[in-house]
C-alpha positions, -999 to 999 in steps of 0.1 A, spaced: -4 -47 -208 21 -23 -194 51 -5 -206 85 -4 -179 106 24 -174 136 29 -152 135 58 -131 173 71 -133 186 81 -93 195 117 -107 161 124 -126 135 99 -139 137 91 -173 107 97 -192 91 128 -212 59 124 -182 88 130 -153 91 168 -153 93 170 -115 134 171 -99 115 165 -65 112 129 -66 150 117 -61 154 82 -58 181 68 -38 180 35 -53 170 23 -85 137 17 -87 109 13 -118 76 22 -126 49 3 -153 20 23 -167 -6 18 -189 4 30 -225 -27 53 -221 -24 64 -189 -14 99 -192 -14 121 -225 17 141 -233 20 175 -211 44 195 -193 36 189 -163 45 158 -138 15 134 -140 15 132 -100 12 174 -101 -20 174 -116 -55 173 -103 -80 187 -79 -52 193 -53 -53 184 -16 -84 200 -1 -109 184 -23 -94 145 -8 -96 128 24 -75 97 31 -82 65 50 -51 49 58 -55 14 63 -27 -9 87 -17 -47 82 -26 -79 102 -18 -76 136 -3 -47 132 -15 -10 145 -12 24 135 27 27 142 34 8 113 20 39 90 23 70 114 50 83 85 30 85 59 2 97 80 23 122 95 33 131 61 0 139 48 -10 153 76 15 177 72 6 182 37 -27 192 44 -51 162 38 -76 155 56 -65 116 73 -84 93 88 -63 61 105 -86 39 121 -74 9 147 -88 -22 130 -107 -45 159 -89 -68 178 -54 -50 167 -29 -28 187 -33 -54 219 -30 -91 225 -28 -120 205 -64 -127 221 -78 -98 213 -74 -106 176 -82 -140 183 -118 -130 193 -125 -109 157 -133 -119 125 -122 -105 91 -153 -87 86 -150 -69 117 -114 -54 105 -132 -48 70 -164 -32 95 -141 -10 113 -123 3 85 -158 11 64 -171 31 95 -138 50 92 -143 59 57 -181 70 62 -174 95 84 -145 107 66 -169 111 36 -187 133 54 -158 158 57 -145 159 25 -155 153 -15 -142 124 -26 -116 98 -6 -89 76 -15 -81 46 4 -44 39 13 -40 1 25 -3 -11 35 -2 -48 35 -39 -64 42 -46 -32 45 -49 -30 10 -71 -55 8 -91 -37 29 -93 -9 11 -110 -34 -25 -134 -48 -2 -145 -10 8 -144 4 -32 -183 5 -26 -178 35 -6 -169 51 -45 -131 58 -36 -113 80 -62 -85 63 -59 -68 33 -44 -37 30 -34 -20 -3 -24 19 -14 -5 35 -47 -3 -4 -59 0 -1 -94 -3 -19 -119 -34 6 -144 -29 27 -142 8 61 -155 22 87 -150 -1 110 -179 10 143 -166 -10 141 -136 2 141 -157 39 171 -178 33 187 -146 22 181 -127 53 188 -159 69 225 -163 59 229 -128 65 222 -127 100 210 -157 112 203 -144 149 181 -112 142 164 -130 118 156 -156 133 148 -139 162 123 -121 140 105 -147 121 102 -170 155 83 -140 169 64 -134 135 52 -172 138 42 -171 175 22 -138 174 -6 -144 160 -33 -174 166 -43 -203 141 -77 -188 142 -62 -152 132 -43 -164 103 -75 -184 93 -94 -149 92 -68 -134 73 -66 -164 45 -104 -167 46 -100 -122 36 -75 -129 8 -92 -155 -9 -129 -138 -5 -102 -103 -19 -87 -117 -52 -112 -120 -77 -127 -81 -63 -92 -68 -79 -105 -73 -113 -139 -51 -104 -115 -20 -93 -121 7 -121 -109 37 -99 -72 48 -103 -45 35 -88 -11 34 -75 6 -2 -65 40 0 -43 58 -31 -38 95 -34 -21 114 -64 -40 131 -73 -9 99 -79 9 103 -113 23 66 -117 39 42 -103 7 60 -121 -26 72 -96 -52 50 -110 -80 18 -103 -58 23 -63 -70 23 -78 -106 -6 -104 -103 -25 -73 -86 -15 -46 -112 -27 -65 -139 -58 -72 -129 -70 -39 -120 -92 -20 -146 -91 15 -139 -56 40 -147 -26 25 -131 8 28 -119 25 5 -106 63 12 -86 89 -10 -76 113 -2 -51 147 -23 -44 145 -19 -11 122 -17 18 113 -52 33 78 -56 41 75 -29 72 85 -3 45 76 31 63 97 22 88 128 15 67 154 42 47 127 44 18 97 51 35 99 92 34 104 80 -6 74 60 -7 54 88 12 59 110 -19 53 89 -40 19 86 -27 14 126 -21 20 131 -57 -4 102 -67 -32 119 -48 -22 148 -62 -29 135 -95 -67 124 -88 
């Protein structure tokens, strides 16, 4: 079970919130296991090993590519850590490139990614946005130290979150989803279901920590997804909830947020 508190936009409530860096600009919550962290005095997210001790692999979506990420690997970049960002096969070009690869050759490029950035550092932890967080459970072989998923999908297409952006603006919208629906082939999207369903029961055997981001105004990856995955993960976890985001969230207003949300997380590990 988990406990919810509401992080104030001035300062996060909270005794475990020391930490004035973390400002939220819109509401947004976070659910933790009741044993998570013991009392202290310092920010959870500010304890730890510190930086030099992690590497990150930082995993993309389907048919997507590295742009959809480059903030928050620019950000830990920046920071320090040590990233590695592979291009998953078939992604970054045509919609017949993809076509030609299989879900295990995303899952294969990733892993190869990860074993070489274990050989640079002590201990890794995997970052997945979207399926890339799927990704990142079907790797947890590789011993992560942490895990760290966003707006990765369990259940996908939130429809009222559609019709809402929809009546909204009908044009750009529809613009959007007409291209969203013509991108990618039936054989890709087969891959992709055939990756989520082989994925769901593996959440339950995830006993590392981790940290699960989910926008509420995602309209491709449903919000309960975030919830469905948060329970069934064994291991200490947080789970936060932002209003807003949509589903491409580091390239929306809160993805410099969402980025330190995740620096402090590794920070805590």
């Amino acid at each position: 079970m988990f406990q919810r508190k509401h992080l104030d936009r001035c300062r996060p409530l909270g005794d475990m919130w020391k930490s004035e860096s973390l400002i939220p600009s819109f509401p947004l919550f976070l659910w933790e296991s009741p044993d998570l962290w013991p009392e202290c005095d310092l920010c959870a997210f500010e304890r730890g090993k510190g930086m030099n001790d992690i590497g990150v692999l930082l995993i993309h979506g389907f048919a997507g590519d590295i742009n959809e990420i480059e903030l928050l690997r620019d950000h830990l970049t920046e920071k320090g850590y040590l990233v590695e960002c592979p291009l998953l096969a078939g992604h970054g070009g045509t919609k017949k490139e993809l076509s030609k690869t299989t879900y295990r050759d995303w899952i294969a490029t990733a892993e190869s990614a990860g074993i070489e950035l274990s050989k640079r550092c002590s201990s890794i932890v995997a970052v997945g946005f979207s399926m890339g967080g799927l990704i990142a459970v079907n790797l947890s072989h590789l011993g992560f130290a942490g895990i760290v998923t966003v707006n990765t999908p369990y259940y996908y297409w939130n429809h009222r979150i559609i019709a809402e952006n929809l009546r909204e603006d009908f044009r750009y919208y529809g613009k959007k989803y007409l291209a969203a629906s013509m991108d990618k082939s039936l054989k890709s999207m087969i891959e992709f279901q055939k990756l989520l369903t082989k994925t769901k029961p593996m959440f339950g055997e995830i006993t590392c920590s981790a940290l699960v981001v989910q926008a509420l105004d995602d309209d491709t990856v449903h919000k309960k997804s975030a919830e469905h995955i948060y329970n069934k993960l064994r291991g200490e976890k947080t789970y936060f909830e932002l209003q807003r985001g949509g589903h491409i969230i580091f390239q929306s207003g809160s993805g410099t947020q969402v980025c330190e949300v995740v620096e402090r997380f590794l920070q805590s590990i």
